[in-house]
C-alpha positions as CSV (number, residue, x, y, z in Angstrom):
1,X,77.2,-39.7,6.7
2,X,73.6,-39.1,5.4
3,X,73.1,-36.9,8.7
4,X,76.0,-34.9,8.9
5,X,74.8,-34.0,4.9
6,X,71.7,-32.9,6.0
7,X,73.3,-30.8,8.8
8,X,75.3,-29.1,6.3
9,X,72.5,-27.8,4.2
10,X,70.4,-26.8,7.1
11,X,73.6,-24.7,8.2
12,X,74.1,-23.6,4.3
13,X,70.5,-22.9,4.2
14,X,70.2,-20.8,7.6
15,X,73.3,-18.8,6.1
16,X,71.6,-17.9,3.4
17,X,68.5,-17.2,4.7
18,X,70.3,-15.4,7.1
19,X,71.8,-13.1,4.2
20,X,68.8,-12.4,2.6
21,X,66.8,-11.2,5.8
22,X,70.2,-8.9,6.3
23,X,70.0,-7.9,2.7
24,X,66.0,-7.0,3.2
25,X,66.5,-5.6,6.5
26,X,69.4,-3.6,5.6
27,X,67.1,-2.5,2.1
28,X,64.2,-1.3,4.1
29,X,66.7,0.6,6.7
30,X,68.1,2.3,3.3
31,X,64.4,2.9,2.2
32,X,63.3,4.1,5.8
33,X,66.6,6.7,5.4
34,X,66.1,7.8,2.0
35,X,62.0,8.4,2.4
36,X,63.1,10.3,5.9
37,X,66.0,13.1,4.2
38,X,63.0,12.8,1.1
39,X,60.3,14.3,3.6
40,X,63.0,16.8,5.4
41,X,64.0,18.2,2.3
42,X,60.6,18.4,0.8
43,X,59.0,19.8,3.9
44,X,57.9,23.5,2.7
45,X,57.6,21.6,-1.0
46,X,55.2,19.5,-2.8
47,X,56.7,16.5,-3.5
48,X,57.7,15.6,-6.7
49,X,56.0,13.8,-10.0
50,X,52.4,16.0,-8.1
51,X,50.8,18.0,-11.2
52,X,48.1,20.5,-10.3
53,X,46.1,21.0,-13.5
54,X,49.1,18.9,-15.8
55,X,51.2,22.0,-14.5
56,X,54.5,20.3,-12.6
57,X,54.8,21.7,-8.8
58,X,56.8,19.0,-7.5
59,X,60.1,20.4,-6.0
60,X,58.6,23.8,-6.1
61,X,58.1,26.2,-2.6
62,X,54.3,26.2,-1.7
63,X,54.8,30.8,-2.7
64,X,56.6,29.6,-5.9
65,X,53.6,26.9,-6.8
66,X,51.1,29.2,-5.5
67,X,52.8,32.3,-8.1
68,X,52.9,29.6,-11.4
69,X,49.2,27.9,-10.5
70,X,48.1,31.2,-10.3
71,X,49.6,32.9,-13.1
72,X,48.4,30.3,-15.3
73,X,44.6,30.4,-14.3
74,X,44.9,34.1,-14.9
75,X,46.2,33.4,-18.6
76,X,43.3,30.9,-18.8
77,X,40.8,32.7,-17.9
78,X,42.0,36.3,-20.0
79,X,41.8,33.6,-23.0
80,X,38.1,32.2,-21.8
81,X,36.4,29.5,-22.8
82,X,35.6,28.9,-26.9
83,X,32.6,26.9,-28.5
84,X,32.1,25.9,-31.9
85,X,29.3,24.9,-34.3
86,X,29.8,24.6,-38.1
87,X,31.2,28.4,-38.7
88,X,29.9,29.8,-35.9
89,X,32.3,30.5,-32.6
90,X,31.3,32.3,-29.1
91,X,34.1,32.9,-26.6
92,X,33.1,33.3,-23.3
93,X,35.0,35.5,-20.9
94,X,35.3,33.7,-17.5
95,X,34.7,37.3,-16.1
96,X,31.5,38.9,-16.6
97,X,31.9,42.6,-16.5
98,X,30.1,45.7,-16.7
99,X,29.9,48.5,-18.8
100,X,29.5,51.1,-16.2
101,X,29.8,49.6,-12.7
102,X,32.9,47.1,-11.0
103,X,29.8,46.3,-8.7
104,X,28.0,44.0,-11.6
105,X,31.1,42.0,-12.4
106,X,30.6,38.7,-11.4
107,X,32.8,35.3,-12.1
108,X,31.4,32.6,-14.8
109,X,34.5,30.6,-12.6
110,X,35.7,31.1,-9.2
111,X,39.1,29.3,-8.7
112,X,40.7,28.0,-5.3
113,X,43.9,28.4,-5.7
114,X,45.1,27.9,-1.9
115,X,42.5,25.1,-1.8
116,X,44.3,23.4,-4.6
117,X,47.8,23.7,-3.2
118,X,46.5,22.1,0.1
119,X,45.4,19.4,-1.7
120,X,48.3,19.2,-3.7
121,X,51.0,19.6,-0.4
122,X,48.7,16.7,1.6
123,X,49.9,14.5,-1.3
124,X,52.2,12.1,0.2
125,X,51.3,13.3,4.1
126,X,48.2,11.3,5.1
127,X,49.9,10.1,8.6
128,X,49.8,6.5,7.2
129,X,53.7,5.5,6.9
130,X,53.3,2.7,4.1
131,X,50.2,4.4,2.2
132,X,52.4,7.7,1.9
133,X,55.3,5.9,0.7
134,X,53.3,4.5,-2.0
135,X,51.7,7.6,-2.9
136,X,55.3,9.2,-2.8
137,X,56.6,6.3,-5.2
138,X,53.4,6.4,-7.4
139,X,54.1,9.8,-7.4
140,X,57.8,9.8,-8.9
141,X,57.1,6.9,-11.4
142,X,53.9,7.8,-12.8
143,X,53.1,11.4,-11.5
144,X,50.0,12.4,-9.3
145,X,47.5,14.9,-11.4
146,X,45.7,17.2,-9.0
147,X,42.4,18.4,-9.6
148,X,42.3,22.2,-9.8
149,X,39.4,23.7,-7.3
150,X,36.8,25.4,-9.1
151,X,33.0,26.7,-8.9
152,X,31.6,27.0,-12.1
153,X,28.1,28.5,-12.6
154,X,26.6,25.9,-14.6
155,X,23.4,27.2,-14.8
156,X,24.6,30.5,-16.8
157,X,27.0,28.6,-19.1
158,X,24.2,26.4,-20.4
159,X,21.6,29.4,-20.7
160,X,24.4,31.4,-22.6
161,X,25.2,28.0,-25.0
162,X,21.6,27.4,-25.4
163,X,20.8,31.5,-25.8
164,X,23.5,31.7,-28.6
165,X,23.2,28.2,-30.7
166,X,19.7,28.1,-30.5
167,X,19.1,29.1,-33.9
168,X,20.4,25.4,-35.0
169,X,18.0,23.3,-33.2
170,X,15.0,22.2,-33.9
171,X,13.8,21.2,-30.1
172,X,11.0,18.3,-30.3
173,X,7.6,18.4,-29.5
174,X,5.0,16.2,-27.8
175,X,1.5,15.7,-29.1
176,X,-0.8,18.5,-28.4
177,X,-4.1,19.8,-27.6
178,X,-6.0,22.8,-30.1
179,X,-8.9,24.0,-28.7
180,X,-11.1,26.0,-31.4
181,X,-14.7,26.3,-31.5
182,X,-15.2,24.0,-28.5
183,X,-13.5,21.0,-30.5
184,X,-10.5,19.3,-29.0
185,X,-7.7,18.6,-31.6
186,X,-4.9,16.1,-30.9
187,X,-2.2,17.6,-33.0
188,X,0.6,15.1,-33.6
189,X,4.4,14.9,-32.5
190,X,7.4,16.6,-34.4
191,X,11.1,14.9,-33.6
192,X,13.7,17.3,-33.5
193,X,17.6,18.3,-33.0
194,X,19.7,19.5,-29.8
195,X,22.3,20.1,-28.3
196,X,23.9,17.5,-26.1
197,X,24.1,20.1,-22.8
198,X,25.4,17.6,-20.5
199,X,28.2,16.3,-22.8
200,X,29.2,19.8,-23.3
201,X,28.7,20.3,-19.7
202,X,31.6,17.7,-19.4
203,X,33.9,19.3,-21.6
204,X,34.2,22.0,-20.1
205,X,35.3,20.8,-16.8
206,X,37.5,19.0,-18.5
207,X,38.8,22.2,-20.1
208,X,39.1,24.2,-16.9
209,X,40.6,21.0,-15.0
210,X,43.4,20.8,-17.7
211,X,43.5,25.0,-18.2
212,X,42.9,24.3,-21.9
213,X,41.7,26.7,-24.2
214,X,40.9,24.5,-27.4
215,X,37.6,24.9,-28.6
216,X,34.8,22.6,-27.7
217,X,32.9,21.7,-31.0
218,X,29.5,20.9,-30.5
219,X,27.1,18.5,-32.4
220,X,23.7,18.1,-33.0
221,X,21.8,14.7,-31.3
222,X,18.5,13.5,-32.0
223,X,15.4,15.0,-29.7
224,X,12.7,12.7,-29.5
225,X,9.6,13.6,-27.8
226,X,8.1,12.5,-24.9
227,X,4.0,11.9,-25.9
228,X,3.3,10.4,-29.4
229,X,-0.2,11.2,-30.6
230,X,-1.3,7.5,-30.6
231,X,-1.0,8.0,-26.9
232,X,-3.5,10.1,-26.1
233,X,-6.4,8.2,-25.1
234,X,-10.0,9.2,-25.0
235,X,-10.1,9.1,-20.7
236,X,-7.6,11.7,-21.4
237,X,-9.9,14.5,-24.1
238,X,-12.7,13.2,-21.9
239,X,-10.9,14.7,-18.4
240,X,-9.7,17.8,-20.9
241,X,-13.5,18.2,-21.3
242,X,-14.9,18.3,-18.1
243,X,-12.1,21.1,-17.0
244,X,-12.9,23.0,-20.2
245,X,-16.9,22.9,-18.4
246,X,-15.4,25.2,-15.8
247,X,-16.4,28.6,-16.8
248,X,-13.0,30.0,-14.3
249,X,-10.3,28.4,-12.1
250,X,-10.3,30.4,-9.0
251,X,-7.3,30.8,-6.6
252,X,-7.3,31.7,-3.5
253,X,-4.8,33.7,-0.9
254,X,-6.8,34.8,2.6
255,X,-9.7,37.3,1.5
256,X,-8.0,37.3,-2.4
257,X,-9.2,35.7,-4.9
258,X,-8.0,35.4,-8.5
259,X,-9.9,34.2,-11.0
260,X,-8.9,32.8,-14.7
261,X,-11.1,32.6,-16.8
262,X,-11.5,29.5,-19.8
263,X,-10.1,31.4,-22.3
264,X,-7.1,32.0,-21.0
265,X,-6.0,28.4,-19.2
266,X,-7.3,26.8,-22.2
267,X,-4.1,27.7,-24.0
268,X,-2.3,26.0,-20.4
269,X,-3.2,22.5,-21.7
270,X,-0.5,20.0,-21.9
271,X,0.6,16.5,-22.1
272,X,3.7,14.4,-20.6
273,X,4.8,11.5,-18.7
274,X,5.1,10.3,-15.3
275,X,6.0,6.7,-14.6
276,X,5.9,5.7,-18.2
277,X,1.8,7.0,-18.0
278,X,0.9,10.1,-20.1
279,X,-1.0,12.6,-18.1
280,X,-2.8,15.7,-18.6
281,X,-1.0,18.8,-16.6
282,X,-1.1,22.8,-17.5
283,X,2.1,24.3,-18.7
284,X,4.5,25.6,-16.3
285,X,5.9,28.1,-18.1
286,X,2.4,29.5,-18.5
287,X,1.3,29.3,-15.8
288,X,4.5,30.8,-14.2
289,X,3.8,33.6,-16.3
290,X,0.7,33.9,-14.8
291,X,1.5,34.0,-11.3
292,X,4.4,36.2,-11.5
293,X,2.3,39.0,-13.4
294,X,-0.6,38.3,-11.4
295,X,-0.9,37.8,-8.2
296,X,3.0,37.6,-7.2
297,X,3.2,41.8,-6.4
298,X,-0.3,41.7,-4.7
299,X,1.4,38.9,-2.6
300,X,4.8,39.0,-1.6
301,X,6.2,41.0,0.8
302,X,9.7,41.5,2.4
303,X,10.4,41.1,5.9
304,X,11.0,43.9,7.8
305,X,13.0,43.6,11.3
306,X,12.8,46.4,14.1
307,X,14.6,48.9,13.3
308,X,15.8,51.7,15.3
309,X,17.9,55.5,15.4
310,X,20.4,57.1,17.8
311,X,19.2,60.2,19.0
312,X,21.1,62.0,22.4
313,X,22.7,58.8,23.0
314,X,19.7,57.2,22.9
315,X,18.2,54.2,21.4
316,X,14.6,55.2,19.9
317,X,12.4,53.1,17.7
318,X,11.0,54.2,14.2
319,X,9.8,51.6,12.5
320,X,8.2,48.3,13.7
321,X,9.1,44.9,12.4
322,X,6.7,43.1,10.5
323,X,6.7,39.5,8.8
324,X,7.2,38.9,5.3
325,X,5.5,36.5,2.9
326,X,5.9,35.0,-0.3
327,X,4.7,33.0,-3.2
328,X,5.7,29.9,-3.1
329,X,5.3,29.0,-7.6
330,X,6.9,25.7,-7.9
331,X,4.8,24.4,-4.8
332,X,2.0,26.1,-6.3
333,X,2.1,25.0,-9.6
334,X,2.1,21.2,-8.2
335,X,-0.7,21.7,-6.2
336,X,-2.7,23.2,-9.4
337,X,-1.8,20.6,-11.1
338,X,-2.5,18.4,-8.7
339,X,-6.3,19.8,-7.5
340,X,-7.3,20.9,-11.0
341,X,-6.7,17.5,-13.0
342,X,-6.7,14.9,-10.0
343,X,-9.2,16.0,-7.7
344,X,-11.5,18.1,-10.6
345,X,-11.4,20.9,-8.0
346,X,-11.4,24.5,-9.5
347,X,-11.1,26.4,-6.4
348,X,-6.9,26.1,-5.3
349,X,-5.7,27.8,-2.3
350,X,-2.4,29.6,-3.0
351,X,1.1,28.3,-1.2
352,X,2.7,31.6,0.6
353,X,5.7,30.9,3.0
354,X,5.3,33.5,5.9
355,X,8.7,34.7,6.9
356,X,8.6,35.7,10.8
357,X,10.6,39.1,11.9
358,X,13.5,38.4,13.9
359,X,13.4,41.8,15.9
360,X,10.0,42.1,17.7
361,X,11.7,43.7,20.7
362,X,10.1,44.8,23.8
363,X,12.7,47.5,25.6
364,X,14.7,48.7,23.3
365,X,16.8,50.1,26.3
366,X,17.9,47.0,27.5
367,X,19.3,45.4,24.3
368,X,23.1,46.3,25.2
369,X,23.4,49.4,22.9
370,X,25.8,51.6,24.3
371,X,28.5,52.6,22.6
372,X,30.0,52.4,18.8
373,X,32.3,49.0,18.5
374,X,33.0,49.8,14.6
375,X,33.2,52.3,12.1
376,X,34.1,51.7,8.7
377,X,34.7,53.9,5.4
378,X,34.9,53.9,1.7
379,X,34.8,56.4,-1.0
380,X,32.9,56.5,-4.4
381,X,33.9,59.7,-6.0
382,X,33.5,59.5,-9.6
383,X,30.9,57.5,-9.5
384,X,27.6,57.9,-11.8
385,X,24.8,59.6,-10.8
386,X,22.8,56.0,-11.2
387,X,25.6,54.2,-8.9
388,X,25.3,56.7,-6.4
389,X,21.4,56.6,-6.3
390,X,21.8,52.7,-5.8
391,X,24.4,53.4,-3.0
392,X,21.7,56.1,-0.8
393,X,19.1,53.5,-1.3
394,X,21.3,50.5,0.2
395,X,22.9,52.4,2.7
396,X,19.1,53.6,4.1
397,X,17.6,50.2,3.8
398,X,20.6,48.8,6.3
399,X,20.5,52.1,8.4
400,X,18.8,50.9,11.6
401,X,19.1,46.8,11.6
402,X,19.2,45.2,14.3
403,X,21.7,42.1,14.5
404,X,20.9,39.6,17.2
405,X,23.6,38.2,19.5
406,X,25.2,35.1,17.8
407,X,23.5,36.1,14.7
408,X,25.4,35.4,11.5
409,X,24.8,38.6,9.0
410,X,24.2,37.7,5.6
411,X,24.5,41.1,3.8
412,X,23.0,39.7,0.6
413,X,19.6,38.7,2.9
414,X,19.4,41.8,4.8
415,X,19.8,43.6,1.8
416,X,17.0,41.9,0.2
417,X,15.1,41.8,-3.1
418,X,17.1,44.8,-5.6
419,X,14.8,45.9,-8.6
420,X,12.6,48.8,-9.2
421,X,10.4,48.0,-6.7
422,X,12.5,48.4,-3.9
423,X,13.6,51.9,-5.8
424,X,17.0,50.8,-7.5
425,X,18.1,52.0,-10.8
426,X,20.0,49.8,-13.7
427,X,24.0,49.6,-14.9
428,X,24.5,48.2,-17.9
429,X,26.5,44.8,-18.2
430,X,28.3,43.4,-21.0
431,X,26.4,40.0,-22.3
432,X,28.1,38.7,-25.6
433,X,27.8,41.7,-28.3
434,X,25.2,43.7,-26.6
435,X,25.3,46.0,-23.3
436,X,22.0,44.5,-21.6
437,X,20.8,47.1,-18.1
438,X,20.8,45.6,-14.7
439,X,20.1,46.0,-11.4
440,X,22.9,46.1,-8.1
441,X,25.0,48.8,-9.4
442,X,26.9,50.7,-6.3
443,X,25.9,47.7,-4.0
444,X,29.5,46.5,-3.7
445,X,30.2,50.0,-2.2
446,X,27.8,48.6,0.4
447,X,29.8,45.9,0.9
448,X,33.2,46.9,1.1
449,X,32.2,49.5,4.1
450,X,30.0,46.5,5.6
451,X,33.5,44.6,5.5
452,X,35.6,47.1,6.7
453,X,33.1,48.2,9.8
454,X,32.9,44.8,10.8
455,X,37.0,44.1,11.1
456,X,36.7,47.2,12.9
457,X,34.4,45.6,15.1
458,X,36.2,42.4,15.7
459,X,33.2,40.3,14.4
460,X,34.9,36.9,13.1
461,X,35.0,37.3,8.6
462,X,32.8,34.0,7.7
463,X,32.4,34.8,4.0
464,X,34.2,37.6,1.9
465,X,35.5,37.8,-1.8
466,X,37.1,40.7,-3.2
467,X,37.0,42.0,-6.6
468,X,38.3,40.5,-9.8
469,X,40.0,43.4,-10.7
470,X,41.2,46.4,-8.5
471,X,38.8,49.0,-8.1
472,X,39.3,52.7,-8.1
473,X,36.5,53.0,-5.4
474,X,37.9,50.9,-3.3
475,X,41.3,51.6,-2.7
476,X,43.8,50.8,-1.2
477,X,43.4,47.1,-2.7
478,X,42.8,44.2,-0.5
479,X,40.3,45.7,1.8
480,X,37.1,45.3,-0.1
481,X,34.6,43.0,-0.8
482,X,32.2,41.9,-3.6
483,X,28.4,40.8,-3.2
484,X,26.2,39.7,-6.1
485,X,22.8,38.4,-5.6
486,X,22.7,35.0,-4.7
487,X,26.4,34.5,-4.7
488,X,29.2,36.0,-4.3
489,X,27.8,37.2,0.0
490,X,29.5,38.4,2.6
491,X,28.7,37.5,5.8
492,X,30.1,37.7,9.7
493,X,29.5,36.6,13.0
494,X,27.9,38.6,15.5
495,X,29.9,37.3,19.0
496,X,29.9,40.1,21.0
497,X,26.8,38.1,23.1
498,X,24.7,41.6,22.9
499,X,22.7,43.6,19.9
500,X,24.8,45.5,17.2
501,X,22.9,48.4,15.5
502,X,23.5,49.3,12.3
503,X,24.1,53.2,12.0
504,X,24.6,54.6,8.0
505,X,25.4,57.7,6.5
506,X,27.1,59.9,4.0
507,X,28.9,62.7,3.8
508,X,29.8,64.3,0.9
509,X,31.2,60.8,-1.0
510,X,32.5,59.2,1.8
511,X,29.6,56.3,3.0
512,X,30.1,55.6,6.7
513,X,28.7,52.9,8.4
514,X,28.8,52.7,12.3
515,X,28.0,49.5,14.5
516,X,26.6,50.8,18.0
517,X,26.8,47.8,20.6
518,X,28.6,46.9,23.7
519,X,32.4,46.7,23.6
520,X,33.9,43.4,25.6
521,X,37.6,44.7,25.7
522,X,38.6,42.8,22.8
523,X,41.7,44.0,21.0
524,X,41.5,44.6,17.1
525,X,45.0,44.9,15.5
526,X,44.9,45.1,11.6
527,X,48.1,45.9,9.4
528,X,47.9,48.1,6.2
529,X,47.6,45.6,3.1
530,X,50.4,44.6,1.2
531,X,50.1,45.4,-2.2
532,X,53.0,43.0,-5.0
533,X,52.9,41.7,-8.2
534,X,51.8,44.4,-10.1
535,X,51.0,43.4,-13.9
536,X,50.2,45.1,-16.5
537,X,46.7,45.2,-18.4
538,X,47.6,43.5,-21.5
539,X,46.1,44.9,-25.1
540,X,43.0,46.5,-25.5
541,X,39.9,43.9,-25.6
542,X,37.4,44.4,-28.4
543,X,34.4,43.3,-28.7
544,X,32.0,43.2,-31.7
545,X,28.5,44.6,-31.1
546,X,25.3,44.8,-32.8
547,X,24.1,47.9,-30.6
548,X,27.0,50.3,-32.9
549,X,27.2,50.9,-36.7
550,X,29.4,48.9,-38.4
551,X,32.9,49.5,-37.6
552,X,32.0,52.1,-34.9
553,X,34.2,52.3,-31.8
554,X,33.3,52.6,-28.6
555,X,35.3,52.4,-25.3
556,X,33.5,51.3,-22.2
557,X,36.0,49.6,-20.1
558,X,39.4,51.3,-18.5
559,X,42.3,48.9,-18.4
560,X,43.6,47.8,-14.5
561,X,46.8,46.8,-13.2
562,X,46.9,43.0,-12.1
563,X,47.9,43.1,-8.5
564,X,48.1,40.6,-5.5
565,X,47.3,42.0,-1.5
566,X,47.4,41.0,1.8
567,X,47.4,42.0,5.5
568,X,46.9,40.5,8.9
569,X,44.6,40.7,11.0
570,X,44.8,39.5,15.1
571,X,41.8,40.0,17.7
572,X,42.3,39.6,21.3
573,X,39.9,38.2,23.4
574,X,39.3,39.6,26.8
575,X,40.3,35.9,28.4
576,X,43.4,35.7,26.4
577,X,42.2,33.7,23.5
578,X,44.0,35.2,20.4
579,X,42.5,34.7,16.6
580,X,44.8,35.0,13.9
581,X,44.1,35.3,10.0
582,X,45.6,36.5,7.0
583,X,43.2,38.4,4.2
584,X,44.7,37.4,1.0
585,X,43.1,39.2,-2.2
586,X,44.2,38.7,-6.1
587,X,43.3,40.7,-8.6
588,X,43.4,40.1,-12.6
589,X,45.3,42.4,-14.7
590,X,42.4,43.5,-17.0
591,X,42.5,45.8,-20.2
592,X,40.5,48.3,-21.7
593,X,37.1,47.0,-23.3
594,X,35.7,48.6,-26.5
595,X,33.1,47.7,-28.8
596,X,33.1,47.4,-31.9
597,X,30.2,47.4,-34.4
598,X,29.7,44.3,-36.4
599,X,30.7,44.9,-40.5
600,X,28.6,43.0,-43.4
601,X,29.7,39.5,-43.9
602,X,31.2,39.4,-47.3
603,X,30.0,36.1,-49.4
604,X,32.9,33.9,-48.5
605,X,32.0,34.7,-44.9
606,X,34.5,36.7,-44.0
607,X,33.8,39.7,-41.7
608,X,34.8,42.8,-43.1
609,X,36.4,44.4,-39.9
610,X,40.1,44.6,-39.9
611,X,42.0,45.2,-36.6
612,X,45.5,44.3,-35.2
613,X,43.7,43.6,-31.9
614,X,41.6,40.1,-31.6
615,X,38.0,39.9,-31.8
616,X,36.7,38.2,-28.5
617,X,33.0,37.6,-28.2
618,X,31.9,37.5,-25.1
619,X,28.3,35.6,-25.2
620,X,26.3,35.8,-22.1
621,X,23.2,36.8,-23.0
622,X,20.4,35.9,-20.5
């Protein structure tokens, strides 16, 4: 009896059991079935609960996600980014533009958009079955936030915060020297008051990853210094002492020498800390100065490839490459620093980096130059007579180069160093309330004929970004290209396995550039650039300035049509081999830009100007 109970509840039990692996089994078909019409239906979509910024995507088309994300970092970054101390408040445009010249506009932020949205469509689509279901799930229960895909120039934003709220810190400072009459005076340490830069820093990459526009307030931390005064040990004077015996420092470059003389690198005298020890070292900023207005012109020198001219067909040479050199400070200053207080010497050989030609060519006949691959066009009527200086002077420093086979062109490098000395003229650019003169104006007219002569060539596009607003010069929109020393470049590949020569000239104002090489049979097909959402410029941007009486007016900036462009471009290879690519540009709807004098502050600290259009300050300066 006792057995044939037992044999029931086994067969009960195996029932059940069988039930519930049925019930499971049949749950996980249902899951398998619901995840696979998930993933068909959201095949051209992100899936849902994924956030790009906070901003919901899921269950929008990639174009439709790509439109939203973009037309809200375009709101963002027409609003800018706001700081605020006590009473005082900068806004900072995320676009730094010129007064004169498109060509010195530059980007405080460059966003990714199509970046972002790959990042935000791979959500969910790893290739790992269970770890995309979870993500999927995670998604639709909690949501997924995607981090927007940004490049922010750090380095400017904390020069501009430090530039403008300087006036409220009291930075701290480490016990000195005083040298007067021969006597050595430690002068004591003074705490102080900054700015936490880093937590600011912070901020406002949170800002920009949330597209927020609340202003960041900033407060005031302690600054402590770095040497006390009851640090400074006798061995240290002593050492001060024996350098102060020198009657010069000398450095040294080949057959230059450069001597300093005790009056002036006693001032240079400094204390700080390395590895918890306080050590004697000259100041670097000082000393920096010292270099630069020194010896720096008598030094450096830019490199100069072969260059050569077309004349009946021929290639001739006219001017010889030669090597460049330059001053290398911050090795320099260590190795003062280094010789001078460690080794007590007082004779220092300079560091100077040689930079080697890359053209030192023997027959220039047999360097494959035959024929033009490549000409490219642009216009700058109506430029000023400063911009089209700035574009003769570019155009002859690239007429001539020589670009090696599998040489990747940097247009920024060959360009090389742009300032007086190499005979450029300033543009003025817009930094916070002043109009402050720069050098590059015109150069972008440089680039966008670089760009177009090398699609015309077929040379594979390894760098290029257009314009942040569409530019008169360089119509019709989506065919041009931007260059700003370091950063923004533009730069190609050189794959046609033989030299490419550079050719420039202009006629009338039309700047031609001409690559002369040997063509492989490739096949260039490039479609006219689509030109769509066209948006208006918004309201006038004012912008108060100390450089105009109070209340004075002054327009400097034409408004622009916001626009997006594309077109395609397809290159044939002589084997078969077929390259595809689109050339995607977007361009901000951006209004006029007038200053506006700054009025008296009345006692309650109100500003006296009265418009209907918002003040926006833009604070960069350097």
């Amino acid at each position: 009896m006792s057995s044939f109970k037992a044999v029931k509840r086994i067969n009960l039990f195996s029932k059940w059991w069988f039930r519930l692996t049925a019930f499971f089994l049949l749950l996980f078909l249902l899951i398998i079935g619901a995840d696979f019409c998930y993933g068909k239906v959201y095949q051209q979509k992100i899936y849902l609960g994924v956030k790009v910024s906070n901003l919901a995507l899921g269950d929008l088309p990639l174009d439709n996600a790509f439109s939203l994300l973009q037309k809200n970092v375009d709101n963002f970054s027409s609003q800018g980014l706001t700081y605020k101390y006590g009473d005082k408040i900068i806004r900072l445009s995320i676009i730094i533009s010129s007064a004169s010249d498109p060509d010195l506009t530059y980007n405080l932020a460059s966003f990714d958009i199509e970046k972002t949205l790959e990042q935000a469509q791979k959500y969910g689509r790893s290739g790992n079955y269970f770890i995309d279901l979870k993500d999927k799930i995670i998604a639709l229960l909690n949501g997924k936030n995607i981090l927007l895909e940004y490049d922010l120039n750090e380095e400017e934003l904390l020069k501009t915060l430090r530039t403008n709220f300087y006036e409220f810190t009291t930075p701290a400072e480490n016990a000195s020297y005083k040298i007067k009459d021969d006597q050595i005076i430690v002068q004591p340490e003074k705490s102080g008051e900054d700015f936490d830069y880093q937590a600011i820093l912070k901020k406002t990459q949170d800002q920009i990853n949330n597209l927020n526009n609340q202003p960041i307030s900033l407060s005031l931390i302690a600054d402590y210094p770095q040497v006390y005064q009851e640090e400074v040990t006798p061995e240290l004077i002593g050492e001060v002492k024996i350098i102060l015996d020198w009657s010069k420092i000398i450095l040294s470059y080949q057959n230059q020498n450069w001597e300093i003389e005790r009056n002036t690198y006693q001032d240079w005298f400094i204390m700080t800390k390395q590895n918890d020890q306080v050590v004697n070292q000259f100041n670097d900023d000082l000393l920096t100065n010292y270099l630069e207005e020194e010896i720096v012109s008598k030094i450096n020198q830019e490199v100069q490839d072969a260059k050569f001219t077309l004349k009946n067909g021929k290639v001739t040479e006219f001017q010889a490459g030669h090597d460049g050199q330059k001053l290398i400070i911050d090795q320099t200053i260590n190795k003062i620093n280094q010789e001078v207080f460690s080794e007590k010497k007082n004779k220092i050989d300079l560091i100077v980096d040689v930079i080697p030609t890359k053209s030192q060519v023997g027959n220039i006949n047999d360097l494959g130059i035959r024929e033009i691959i490549g000409i490219g066009q642009s216009n700058f009527a109506g430029s000023p007579p400063n911009r089209i200086y700035n574009i003769r002077v570019g155009s002859t420093s690239l007429n001539g180069v020589l670009i090696e086979p599998n040489e990747t062109f940097s247009l920024v490098k060959a360009l090389g160093t742009i300032d007086a000395s190499t005979g450029y003229k300033q543009e003025l650019v817009i930094k916070g309330d002043k109009t402050i003169p720069e050098y590059g104006g015109g150069l972008c007219q440089i680039g966008t004929t670089t760009f177009r002569v090398a699609l015309a060539s077929g040379l594979p596009i390894i760098e290029r970004h257009n314009h942040a607003y569409r530019v008169v010069y360089y119509e019709p929109a989506g065919v041009d290209a931007t260059i700003y020393d370091p950063k923004p470049d533009l730069r190609f590949l050189n794959d046609t396995g033989h030299y490419i020569l550079i050719q420039t000239k202009i006629s009338g104002n039309n700047l031609i550039f001409e690559f002369w090489g040997t063509k492989d049979g490739r096949l260039i097909e490039q479609t006219k650039p689509v030109i769509y959402n066209i948006t208006p410029p918004g309201p006038t941007k004012i912008i108060e300035s100390e450089d105009l009486k109070p209340d004075e007016r002054k327009c400097i900036e034409k408004p622009h049509y916001g626009a997006d462009a594309y077109f395609n471009y397809k290159i044939t290879y002589p084997n078969g081999e077929i390259k595809e690519e689109v050339f995607r540009s977007h361009y901000i709807p951006w209004p006029e830009v007038c200053l506006v004098g700054k009025s008296p502050t009345l006692p309650g600290g109100e500003n006296q100007l009265s418009t209907s259009t918002p003040i926006i300050n833009i604070n960069t300066n350097s």
